[in-house]
N, C-alpha and C positions, 0 to 999 in steps of 0.2 A: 508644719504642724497640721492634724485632722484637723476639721474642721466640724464640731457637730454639728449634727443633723435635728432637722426640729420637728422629724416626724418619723416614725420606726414600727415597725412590724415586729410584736417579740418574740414570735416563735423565731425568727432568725437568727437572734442572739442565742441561742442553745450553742453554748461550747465557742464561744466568742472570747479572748484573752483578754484580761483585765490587767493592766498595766500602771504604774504608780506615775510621778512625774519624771523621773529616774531614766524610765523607759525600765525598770526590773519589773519582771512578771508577778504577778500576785495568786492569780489562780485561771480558773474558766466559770464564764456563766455555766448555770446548772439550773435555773428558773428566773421567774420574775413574779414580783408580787404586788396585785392588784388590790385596792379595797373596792367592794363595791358597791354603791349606795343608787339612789333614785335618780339623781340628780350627780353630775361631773363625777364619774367611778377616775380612781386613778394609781397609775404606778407610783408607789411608796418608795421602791425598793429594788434589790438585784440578790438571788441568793447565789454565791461563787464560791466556787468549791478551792481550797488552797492546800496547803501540803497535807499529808496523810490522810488525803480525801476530807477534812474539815468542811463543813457547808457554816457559811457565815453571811449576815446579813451586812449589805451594803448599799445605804439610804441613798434615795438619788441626790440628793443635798451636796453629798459628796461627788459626785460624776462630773467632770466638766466638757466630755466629749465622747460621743458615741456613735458610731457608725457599724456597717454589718463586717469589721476586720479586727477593730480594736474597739477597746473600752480602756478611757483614761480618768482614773480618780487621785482627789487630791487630801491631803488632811491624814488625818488618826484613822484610820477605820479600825473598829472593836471585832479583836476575832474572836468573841465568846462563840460556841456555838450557836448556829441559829434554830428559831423554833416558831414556830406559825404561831400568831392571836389569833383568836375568835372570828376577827372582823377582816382577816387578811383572808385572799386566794390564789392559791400558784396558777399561775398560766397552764404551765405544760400539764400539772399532775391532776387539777381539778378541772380548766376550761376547755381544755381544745378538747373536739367531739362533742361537748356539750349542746344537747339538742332543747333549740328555743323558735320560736314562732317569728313569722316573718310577719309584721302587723299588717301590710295592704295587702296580701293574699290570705294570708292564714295557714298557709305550708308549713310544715316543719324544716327548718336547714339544721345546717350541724354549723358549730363554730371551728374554724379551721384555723387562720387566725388571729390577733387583737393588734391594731392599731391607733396608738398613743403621738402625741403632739405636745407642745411646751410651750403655754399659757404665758401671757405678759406677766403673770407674778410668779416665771421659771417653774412651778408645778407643770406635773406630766398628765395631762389627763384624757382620759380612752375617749377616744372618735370614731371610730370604724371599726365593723370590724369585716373579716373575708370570712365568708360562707361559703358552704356549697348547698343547694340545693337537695333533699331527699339524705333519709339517716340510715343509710341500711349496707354502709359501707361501700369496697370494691364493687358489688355485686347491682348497685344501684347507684352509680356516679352519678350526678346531675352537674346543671351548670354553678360554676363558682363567677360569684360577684363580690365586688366592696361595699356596702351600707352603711351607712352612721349607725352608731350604736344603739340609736333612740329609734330604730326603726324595726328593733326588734321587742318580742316577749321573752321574760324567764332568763334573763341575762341573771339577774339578782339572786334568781331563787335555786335552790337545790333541783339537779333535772334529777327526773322518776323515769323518762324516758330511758329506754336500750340504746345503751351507744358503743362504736365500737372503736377501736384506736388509730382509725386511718391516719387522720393529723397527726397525731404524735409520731408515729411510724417514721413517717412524712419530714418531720421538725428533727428527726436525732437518727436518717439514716445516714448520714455522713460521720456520723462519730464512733468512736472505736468501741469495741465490744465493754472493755473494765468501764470506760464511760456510760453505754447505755444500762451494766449492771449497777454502777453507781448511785443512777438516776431512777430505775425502777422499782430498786430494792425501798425505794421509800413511800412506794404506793399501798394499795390496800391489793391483796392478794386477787382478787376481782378484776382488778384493774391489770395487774401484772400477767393475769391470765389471757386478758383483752388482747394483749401486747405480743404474748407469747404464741397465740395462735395465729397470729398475722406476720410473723416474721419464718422466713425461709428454714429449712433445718440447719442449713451452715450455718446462720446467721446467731440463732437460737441456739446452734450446740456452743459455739465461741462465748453467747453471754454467760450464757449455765456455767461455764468453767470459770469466769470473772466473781459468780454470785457466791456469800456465805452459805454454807451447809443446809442449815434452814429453809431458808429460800428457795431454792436448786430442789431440795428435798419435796417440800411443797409444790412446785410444779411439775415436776416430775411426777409427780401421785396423783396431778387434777388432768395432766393432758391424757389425752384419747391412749391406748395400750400402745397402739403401731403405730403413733407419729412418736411419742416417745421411744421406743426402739428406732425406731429411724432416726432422731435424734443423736442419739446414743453413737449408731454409727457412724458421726460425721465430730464426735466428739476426739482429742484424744486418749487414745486407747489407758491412758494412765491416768487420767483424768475421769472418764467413764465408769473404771471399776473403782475409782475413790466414791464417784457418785452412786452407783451397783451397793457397794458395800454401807450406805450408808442409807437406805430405802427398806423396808419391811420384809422379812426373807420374802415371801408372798410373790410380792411385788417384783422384786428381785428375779424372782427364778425364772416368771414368769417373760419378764422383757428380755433375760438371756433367752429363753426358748424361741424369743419369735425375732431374736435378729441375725442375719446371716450368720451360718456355723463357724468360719474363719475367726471375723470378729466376735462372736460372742468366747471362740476356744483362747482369746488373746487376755481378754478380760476376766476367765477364770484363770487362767495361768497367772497374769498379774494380783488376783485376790490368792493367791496360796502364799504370800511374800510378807512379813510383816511391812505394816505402815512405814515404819522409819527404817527398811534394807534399804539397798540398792535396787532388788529386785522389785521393792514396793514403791519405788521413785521414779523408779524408771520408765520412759517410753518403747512401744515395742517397733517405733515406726521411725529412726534414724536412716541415714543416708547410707546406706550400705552397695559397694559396686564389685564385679568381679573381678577378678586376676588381668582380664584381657584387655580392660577399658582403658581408655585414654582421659589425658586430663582434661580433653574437650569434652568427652561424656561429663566428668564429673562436674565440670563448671554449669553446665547444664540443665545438671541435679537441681545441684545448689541456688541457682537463679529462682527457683520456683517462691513465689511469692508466697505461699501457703506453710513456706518453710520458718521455722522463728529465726531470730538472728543464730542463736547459740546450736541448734542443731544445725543448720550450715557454714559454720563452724568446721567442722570434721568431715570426712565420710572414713569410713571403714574398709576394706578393702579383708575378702574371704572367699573361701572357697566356695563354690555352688553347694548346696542354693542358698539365695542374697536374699530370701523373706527369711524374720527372725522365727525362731532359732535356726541361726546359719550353718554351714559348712565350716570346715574350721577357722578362726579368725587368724589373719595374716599381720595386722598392724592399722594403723591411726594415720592419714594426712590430712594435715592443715591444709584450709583453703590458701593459707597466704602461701604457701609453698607452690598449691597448684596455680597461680598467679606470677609465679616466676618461671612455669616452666614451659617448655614448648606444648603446642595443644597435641600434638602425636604421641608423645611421652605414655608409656603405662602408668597408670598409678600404683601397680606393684611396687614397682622402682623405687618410691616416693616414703613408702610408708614410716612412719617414727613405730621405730619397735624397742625405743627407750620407757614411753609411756604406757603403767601398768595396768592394764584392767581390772577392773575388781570383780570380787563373785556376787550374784546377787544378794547373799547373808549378810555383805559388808555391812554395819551399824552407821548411823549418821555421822559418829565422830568420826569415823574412819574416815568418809568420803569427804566429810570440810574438809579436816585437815591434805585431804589429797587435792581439791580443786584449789583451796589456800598457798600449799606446796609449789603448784605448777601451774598458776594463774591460768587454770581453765575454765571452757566457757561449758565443755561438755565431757564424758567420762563415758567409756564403754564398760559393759557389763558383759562378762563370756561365764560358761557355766564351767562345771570341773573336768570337762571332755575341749573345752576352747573352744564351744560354739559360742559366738554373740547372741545374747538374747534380749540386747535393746542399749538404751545409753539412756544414762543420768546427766538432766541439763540444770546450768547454775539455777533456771527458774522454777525448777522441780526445787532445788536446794532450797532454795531461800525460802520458798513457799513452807514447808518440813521444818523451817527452823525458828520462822516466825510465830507467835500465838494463833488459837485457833478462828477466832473469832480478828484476827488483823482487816476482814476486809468490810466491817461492820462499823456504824456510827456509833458510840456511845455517846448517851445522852447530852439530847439537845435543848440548849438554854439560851436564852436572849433575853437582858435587859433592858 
């Protein structure tokens, strides 16, 4: 059995599993929440996120072990939705960054971040916290130290100060993109900006494609023109022109003009397809190889980490040229086929020319009931001449099939 710990740093807990006595999972931390007064500020609380992204409060009352792997609680916990009081503050969404006075010098540091302990009467309450020296982010590192709490200024008070997101950055780069969407979409748009301009274009196109429309929409219209296009291209290409199409014509035309012509001609192709075709589902960037390849090529492909599960799934096999729209399409192999066969093998050889591609016009009913039909994971799309011009993945489906608003909180309540 863990053993808890009597002293914890919460920015660590970001994305830490909450587990019942069971040993069954419950959700993942998503914040923590501090009150903070003059005198003993203290963690109350744990906000953890549980099925269909629900953020619910859980009292530490209830936690009987925590450490930086696991989090174990015992009892009823209440999954009303959670929702902030007055007198509560998130860790990650309101303190870290927050710039407060260092009292023996009178420097500004940033808070990076809060270190909590458990009082003889089991209460959790904030001792330290990590600093860094100097607020002006990447650009102005300074040294990081630990301080008692009380040896700072303006812990309590609302900062006015310019602060930028290196901590949080910092706290939630190890968690997957729909994660860090999850977590940001609850900030104040200011804040999400913070975020957004401090994170890589890969990194930043992966969350954008996690984010509601809204959101996505909104930052896309506050970042710079050409980091957004640059964005853009690092997004996927069926994912991009849902975002394209969903921005001010204006704006729109404008970040197609200034992103390389290939990719911006993939994403006007993609917008002439209604929403719920094939061709509007579809990705233009599937695993596609030639007549001559061997199944070592193709394994190859498909290793690529960058790749989701369901597009390496398949490759395609067609005639030159293998950028969509291809040469004429030959047939569909399964990766579990190319796993049984010798690595010198063509994958011509290979192909299933049972499984029927559809045209991009196909309607949504058409293509469930086809993935339903033949428990696929991915679907080719070829035009009325048999060129491939992309493939529909189950996660383009589901996405199509669910409400539009599915990756949104509604409304949060705590009693």
């Amino acid at each position: 059995m863990t053993t808890s710990a009597s002293r914890v740093f919460l920015a660590r807990l970001a994305g830490v599993r909450v587990f019942d006595p069971n040993g069954e999972q419950l959700g993942k931390v998503r914040d923590s929440i501090i009150v903070l007064r003059s005198s003993n500020p203290r963690l109350t609380g744990l906000v953890v996120e549980v099925q269909a992204r629900r953020r619910i409060f859980v009292p530490m009352s209830k936690v009987t072990s925590i450490d930086a792997n696991q989090i174990i609680v015992t009892g009823v916990v209440n999954l009303r939705r959670f929702a902030k009081r007055p007198n509560e503050t998130l860790l990650t969404a309101e303190l870290l960054d927050r710039t407060v006075d260092l009292l023996e010098t009178g420097e500004l540091v940033s808070v990076i971040d809060v270190g909590v302990e458990r009082d003889r009467a089991q209460d959790w309450i904030v001792t330290q916290l990590f600093i860094q020296k100097g607020s002006g982010g990447f650009r102005r590192r300074g040294e990081r130290m630990v301080v008692d709490w009380n040896e700072v200024h303006g812990l309590t008070l609302p900062s006015t100060a310019d602060q930028d997101a290196t901590s949080m950055i910092e706290s939630i780069d190890k968690l997957r993109p729909a994660d860090i969407a999850a977590l940001i979409q609850e900030l104040p748009i200011k804040r999400q900006m913070e975020i957004a301009r401090q994170l890589n274009d890969d990194r930043l196109a992966d969350v954008l494609e996690e984010l509601p429309e809204d959101d996505r929409v909104e930052i896309v219209q506050l970042l710079e023109v050409e980091r957004a296009a640059d964005v853009l291209e690092e997004m996927d290409p069926d994912d991009a022109a849902d975002l394209i199409s969903e921005l001010p014509p204006e704006r729109a035309a404008d970040l197609l003009q200034r992103m390389e012509p290939e990719e911006a001609e993939e994403i006007r192709r993609l917008l002439s397809y209604d929403d719920f075709s094939a061709g509007g589902m579809m990705t233009t960037e599937p695993v596609v190889m030639s007549t001559d390849a061997t199944v070592a090529d193709a394994l190859a492909r498909i290793r690529n980490p960058d790749l989701s599960p369901a597009l390496a799934s398949q490759v395609y096999v067609t005639r030159s040229p293998t950028e969509t729209p291809t040469g004429r399409y030959l047939g569909t192999c399964h990766f579990q086929r190319l796993l049984r066969e010798p690595p010198a093998t063509l994958v011509s050889s290979l192909v299933d020319t049972d499984l029927v591609p559809v045209r991009p016009e196909a309607p949504l009913g058409q293509i469930t009931r086809t993935f339903a039909a033949y428990n696929l994971a991915a679907l080719p799309v070829v035009d009325e001449h048999g060129h491939l011009l992309g493939a529909v993945t189950v996660d383009d489906l589901i996405d199509h099939m669910l409400p539009e608003d599915w990756r949104e909180n509604d409304g949060d309540e705590r009693g």
